[in-house]
MARVO-24574 format. One record per residue (C-alpha): residue in three letters; x, y, z. Coordinates in steps of 0.2 Angstrom, whole numbers, plus 5000, padded with zeros to 4 digits. Layout:
<recs>
ALAXYZ;...
</recs>
This chain:
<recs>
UNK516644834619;UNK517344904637;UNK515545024635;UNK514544904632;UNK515144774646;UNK514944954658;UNK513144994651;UNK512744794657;UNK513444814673;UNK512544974676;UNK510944924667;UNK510944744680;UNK511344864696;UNK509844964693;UNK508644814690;UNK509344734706;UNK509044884715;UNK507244904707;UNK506844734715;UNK507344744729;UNK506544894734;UNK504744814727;UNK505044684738;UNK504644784756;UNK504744694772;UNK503244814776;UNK502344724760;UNK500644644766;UNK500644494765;UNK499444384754;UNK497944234761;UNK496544164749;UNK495144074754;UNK493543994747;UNK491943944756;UNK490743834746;UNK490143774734;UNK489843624745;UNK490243644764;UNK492043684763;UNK493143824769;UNK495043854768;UNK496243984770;UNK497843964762;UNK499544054760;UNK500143994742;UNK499643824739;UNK499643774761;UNK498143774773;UNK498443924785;UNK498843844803;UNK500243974809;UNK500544154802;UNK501844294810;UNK500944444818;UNK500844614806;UNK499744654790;UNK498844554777;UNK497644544760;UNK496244434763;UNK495744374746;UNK493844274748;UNK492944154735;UNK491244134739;UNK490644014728;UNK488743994737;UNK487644104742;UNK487143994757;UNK488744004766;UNK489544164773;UNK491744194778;UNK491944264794;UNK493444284801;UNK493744294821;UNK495344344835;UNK496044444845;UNK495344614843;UNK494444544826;UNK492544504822;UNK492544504805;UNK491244434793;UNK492144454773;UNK490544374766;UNK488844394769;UNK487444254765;UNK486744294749;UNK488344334742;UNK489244244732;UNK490844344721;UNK492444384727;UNK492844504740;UNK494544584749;UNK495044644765;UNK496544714774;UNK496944644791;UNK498244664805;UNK498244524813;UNK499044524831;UNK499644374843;UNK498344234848;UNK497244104842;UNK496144144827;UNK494644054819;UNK493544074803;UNK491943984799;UNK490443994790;UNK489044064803;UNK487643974797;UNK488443794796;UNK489943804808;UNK489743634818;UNK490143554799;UNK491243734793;UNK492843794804;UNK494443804806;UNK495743894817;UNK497643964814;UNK498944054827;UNK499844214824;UNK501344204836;
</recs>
C-alpha cells in the first residue's frame, strides 16, 4: 500500500510538472475574428471584444464568411490585410504586436466596418 501511495505521488508530480511547462509564458497568445456575413466585424480574446491587449506575440484566427468583405488589421509598424475580397474561408496569422492604438476594418465598407483596440 506504502508503493502504491509513492507511485501516486510520483505519477501526480510529473503531470504537474508536464503542465506547467506546456503552459509557457512565451506561449502566443490566441484572438478570433469574423467579418461578415452581413456587415460585422469582431475581434475577440475568448468570449470579450478585444478593446485592450498586452504588448508580445499573438495567433490571429479569421472567419470570413463573405466574399465582399476583407480583415485588415492596422498599428504601429503593422499593415496587414488577413483576408482578401473574394475570399471567404478561414485564415491564420502571427503577430507581434507592439505599444499604440490599433485598428481593423473591412477596406471596402469601413465607414459602416471598424473597430480599434490599445496594446499598452
Amino acid at each position: 500500500m506504502r508503493r502504491l501511495s509513492i507511485l501516486l505521488v510520483v505519477a501526480a508530480a510529473a503531470l504537474a510538472l508536464a503542465l506547467s511547462a506546456s503552459a509557457s509564458p512565451t506561449a502566443s497568445k490566441k484572438l478570433v475574428g469574423t467579418v461578415g456575413p452581413g456587415f460585422t466585424i469582431t475581434l475577440k480574446q475568448g468570449s470579450k471584444m478585444v478593446k485592450k491587449l498586452k504588448p508580445g506575440k499573438y495567433t490571429i484566427v479569421i472567419h470570413d464568411k463573405a466574399s465582399s468583405h476583407n480583415f485588415r488589421l492596422k498599428g504601429p509598424g503593422l499593415n496587414k490585410q488577413i483576408t482578401t475580397v473574394g475570399f471567404s474561408g478561414t485564415k491564420t496569422v502571427k503577430v507581434t504586436l507592439k505599444k499604440g492604438k490599433y485598428t481593423y476594418d473591412c477596406d471596402p465598407h469601413f465607414a459602416l466596418m471598424h473597430h480599434s483596440f490599445t496594446v499598452s
